[in-house]
C-alpha positions as CSV (number, residue, x, y, z in Angstrom):
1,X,2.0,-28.0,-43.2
2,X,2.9,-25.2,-41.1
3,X,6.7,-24.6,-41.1
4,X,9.1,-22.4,-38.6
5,X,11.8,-20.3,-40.2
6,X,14.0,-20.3,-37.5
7,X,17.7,-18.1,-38.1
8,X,19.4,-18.2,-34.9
9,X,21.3,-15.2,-35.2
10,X,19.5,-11.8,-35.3
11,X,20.6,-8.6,-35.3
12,X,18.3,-6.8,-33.6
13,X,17.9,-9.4,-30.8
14,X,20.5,-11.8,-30.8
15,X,20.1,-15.7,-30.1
16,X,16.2,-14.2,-29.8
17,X,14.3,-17.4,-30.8
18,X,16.0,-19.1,-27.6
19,X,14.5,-16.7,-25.0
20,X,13.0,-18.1,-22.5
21,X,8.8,-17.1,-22.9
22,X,6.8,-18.5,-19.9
23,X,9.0,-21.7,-19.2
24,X,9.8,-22.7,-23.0
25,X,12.2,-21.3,-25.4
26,X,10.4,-18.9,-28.3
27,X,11.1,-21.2,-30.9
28,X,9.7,-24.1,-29.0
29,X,6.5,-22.6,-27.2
30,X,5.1,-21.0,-31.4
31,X,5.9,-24.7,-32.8
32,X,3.5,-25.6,-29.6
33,X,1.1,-23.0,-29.8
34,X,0.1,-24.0,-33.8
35,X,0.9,-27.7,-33.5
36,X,-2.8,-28.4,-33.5
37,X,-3.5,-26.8,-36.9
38,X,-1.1,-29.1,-38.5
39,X,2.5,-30.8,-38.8
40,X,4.8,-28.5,-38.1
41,X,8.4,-28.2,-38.9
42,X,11.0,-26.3,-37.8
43,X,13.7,-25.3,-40.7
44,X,16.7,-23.9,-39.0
45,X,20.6,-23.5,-40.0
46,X,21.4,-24.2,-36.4
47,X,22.4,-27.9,-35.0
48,X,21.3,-26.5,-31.3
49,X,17.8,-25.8,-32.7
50,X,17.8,-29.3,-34.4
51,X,18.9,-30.7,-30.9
52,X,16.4,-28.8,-28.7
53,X,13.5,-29.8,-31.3
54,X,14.9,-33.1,-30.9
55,X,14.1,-32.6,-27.2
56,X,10.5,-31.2,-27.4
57,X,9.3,-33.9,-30.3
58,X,9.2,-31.7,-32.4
59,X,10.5,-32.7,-36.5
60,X,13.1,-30.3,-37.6
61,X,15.8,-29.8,-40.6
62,X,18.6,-28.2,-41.5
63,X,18.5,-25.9,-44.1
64,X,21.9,-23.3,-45.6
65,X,23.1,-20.5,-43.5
66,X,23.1,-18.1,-46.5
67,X,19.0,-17.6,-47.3
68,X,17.8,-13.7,-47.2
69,X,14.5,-15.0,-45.9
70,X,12.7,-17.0,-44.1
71,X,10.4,-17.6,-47.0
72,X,13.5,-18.9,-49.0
73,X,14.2,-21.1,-45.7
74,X,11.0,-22.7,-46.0
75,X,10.7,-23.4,-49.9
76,X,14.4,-24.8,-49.1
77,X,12.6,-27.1,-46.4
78,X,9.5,-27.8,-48.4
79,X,11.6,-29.4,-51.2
80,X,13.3,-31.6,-48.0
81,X,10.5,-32.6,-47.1
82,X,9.1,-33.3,-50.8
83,X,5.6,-31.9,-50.6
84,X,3.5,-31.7,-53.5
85,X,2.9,-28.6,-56.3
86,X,-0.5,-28.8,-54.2
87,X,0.0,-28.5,-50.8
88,X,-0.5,-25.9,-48.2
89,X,2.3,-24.7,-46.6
90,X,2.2,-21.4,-43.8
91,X,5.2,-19.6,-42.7
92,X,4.9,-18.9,-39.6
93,X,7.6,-16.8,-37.8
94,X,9.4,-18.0,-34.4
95,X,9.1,-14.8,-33.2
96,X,5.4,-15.3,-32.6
97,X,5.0,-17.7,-29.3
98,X,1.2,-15.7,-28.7
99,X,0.1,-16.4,-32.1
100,X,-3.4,-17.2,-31.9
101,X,-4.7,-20.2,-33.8
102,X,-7.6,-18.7,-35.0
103,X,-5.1,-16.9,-37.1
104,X,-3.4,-19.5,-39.0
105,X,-7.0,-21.2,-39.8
106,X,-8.0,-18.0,-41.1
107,X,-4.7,-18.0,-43.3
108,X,-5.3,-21.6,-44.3
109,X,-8.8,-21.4,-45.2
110,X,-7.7,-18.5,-47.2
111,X,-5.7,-20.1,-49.2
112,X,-7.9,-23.0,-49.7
113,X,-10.6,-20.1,-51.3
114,X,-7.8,-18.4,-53.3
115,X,-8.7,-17.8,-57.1
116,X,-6.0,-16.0,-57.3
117,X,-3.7,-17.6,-60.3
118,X,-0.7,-17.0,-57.8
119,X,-2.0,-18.1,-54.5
120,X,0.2,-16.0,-51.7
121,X,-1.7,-15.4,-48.5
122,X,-1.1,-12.8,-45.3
123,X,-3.0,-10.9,-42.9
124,X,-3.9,-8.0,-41.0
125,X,-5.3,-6.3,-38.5
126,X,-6.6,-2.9,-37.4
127,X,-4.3,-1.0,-35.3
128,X,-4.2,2.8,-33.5
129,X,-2.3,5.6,-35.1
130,X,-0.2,5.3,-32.5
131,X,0.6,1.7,-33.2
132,X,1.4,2.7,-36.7
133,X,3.8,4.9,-35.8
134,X,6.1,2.6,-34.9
135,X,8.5,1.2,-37.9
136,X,8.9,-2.5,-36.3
137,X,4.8,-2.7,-36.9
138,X,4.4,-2.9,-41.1
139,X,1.4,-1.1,-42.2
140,X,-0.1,-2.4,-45.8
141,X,-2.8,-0.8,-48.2
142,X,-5.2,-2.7,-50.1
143,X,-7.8,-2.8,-53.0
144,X,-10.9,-3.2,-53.6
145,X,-10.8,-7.3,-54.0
146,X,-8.5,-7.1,-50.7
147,X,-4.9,-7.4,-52.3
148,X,-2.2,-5.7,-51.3
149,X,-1.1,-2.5,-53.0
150,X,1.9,-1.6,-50.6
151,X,3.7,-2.7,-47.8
152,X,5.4,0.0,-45.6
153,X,7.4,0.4,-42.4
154,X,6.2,4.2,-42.7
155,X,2.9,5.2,-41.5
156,X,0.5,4.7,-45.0
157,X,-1.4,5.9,-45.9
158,X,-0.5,9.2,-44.4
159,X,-3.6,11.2,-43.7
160,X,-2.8,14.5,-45.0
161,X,-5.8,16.2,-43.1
162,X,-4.7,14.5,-40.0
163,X,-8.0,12.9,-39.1
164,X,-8.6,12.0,-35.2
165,X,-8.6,8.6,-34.5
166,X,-7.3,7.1,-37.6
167,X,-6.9,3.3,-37.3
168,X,-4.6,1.6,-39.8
169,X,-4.5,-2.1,-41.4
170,X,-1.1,-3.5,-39.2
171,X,0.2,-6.6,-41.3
172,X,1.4,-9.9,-39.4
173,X,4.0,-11.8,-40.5
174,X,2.2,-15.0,-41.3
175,X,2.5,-16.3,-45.0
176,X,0.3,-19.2,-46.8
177,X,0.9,-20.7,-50.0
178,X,0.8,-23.5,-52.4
179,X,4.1,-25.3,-52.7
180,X,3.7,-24.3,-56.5
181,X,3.3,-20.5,-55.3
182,X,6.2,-20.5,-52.7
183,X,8.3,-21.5,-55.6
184,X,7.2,-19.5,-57.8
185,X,8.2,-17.0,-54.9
186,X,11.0,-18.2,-54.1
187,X,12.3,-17.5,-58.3
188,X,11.3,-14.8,-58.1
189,X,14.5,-11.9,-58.4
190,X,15.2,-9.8,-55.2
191,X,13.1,-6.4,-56.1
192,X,15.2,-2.8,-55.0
193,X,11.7,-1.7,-52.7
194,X,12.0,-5.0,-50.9
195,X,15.9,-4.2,-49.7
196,X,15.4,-0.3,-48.8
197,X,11.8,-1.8,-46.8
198,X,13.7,-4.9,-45.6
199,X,9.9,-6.2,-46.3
200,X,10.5,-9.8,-48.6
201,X,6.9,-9.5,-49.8
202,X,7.4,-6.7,-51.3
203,X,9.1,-8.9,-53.8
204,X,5.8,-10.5,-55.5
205,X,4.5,-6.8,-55.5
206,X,7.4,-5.4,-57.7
207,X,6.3,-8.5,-59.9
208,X,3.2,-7.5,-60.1
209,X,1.9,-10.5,-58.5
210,X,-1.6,-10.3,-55.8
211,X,-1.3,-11.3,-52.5
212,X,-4.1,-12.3,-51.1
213,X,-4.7,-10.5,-47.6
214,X,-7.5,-12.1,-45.2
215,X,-8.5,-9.7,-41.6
216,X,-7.8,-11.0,-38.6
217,X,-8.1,-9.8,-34.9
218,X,-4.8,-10.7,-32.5
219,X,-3.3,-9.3,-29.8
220,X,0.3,-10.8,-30.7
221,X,3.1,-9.7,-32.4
222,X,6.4,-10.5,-33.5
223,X,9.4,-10.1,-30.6
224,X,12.1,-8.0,-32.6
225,X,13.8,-6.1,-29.9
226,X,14.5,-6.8,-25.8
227,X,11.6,-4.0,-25.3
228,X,9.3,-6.1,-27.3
229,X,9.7,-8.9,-25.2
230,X,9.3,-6.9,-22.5
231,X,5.8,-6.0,-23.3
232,X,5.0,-9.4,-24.7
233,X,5.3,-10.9,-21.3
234,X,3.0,-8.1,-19.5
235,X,0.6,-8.5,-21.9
236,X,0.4,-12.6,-21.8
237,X,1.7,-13.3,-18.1
């Protein structure tokens, strides 16, 4: 099951998730973009999202006002909704209407392949230098067996020799799990990197817990800010 964190207020972008992208609001035209991957579900603490899902055919519940996360939205969903210890379940954000869905397969299948004992999947991608620079686009570091080791809003790792053409691993902001593992997550306490970061994942980190990371190639990204938008739409007009 694919499920849509969907906070209306933001405080970078306010009311963000109602935007209007290409005739559809955001919220409305990611739920449409992955809805052939899966059920999907929208979990919101808004009663206007519940009505304009209502108005797209789209399922949708309401879930508290005070979650930190969206991860904590979902597993609050997921228990709604009853799915089993065994099921697959991706978080995937509503501010992603581009997301290809060659993406969330790769996710899914990911998890489905996970021998991981604590089966939390993401993704990345390669991105410029220039890309990296940018704090809104989180960079992560893995090992050997493709884990991650760090997630950073910083540019890491930092290449002290300053090597031409550096490309770094940029992370999107697409989770997959077993209902057991978002749980698990979900228990887990809030860890002091992931506040200064503002980065949730970095909470099974700090646990020492592996998540799973799986490349990908994408040209979308999350809409944060009214620039972001902004580019979005000349890049997929």
């Amino acid at each position: 099951m694919i499920i849509i964190p969907a906070r209306l207020n933001s405080s970078r972008f306010e009311n963000k998730i109602l935007v209007d992208i290409l005739g559809l609001p955001m919220v409305i035209r990611t739920a449409k973009q992955v809805q052939n991957l899966d059920d999907v579900v929208i979990a919101t603490d808004s009663e206007e999202v519940i009505d304009l899902a209502k108005q797209y055919n789209i399922q949708a519940v309401i879930t508290s006002s005070t979650h930190q996360s969206g991860t904590d939205r979902i597993n609050e969903a997921a228990n709604i909704l009853k799915l089993n210890d065994t099921d697959i379940i991706i978080n995937v954000q509503a501010d992603e209407p581009f997301i290809e869905p060659e993406v969330i397969s790769a996710v899914i299948n990911q998890v489905k392949n996970n021998t991981n004992d604590f089966n939390m999947v993401s993704c990345f991608k390669s991105i410029s230098s220039e890309l990296a620079d940018d704090s809104n686009h989180v960079k992560v570091i893995l090992d050997e067996n493709n884990n991650a080791i760090y997630f950073s809003r910083s540019k890491i790792p930092y290449h002290r020799d300053h090597y031409e053409n550096s490309s770094y691993k940029g992370h999107l902001g697409i989770y997959g799990f077993t209902k057991k593992s978002l749980n698990q997550f979900c228990n887990l306490p809030h860890a002091p990197l992931e506040g200064i970061e503002k980065l949730e994942q970095l909470r099974a980190i700090a646990a020492s817990l592996k998540i799973s990371m799986v490349e990908v190639k994408s040209q979308s990204f999350g809409i944060d800010t009214q620039a972001d938008l902004e580019n979005t739409l000349k890049i997929f007009k």
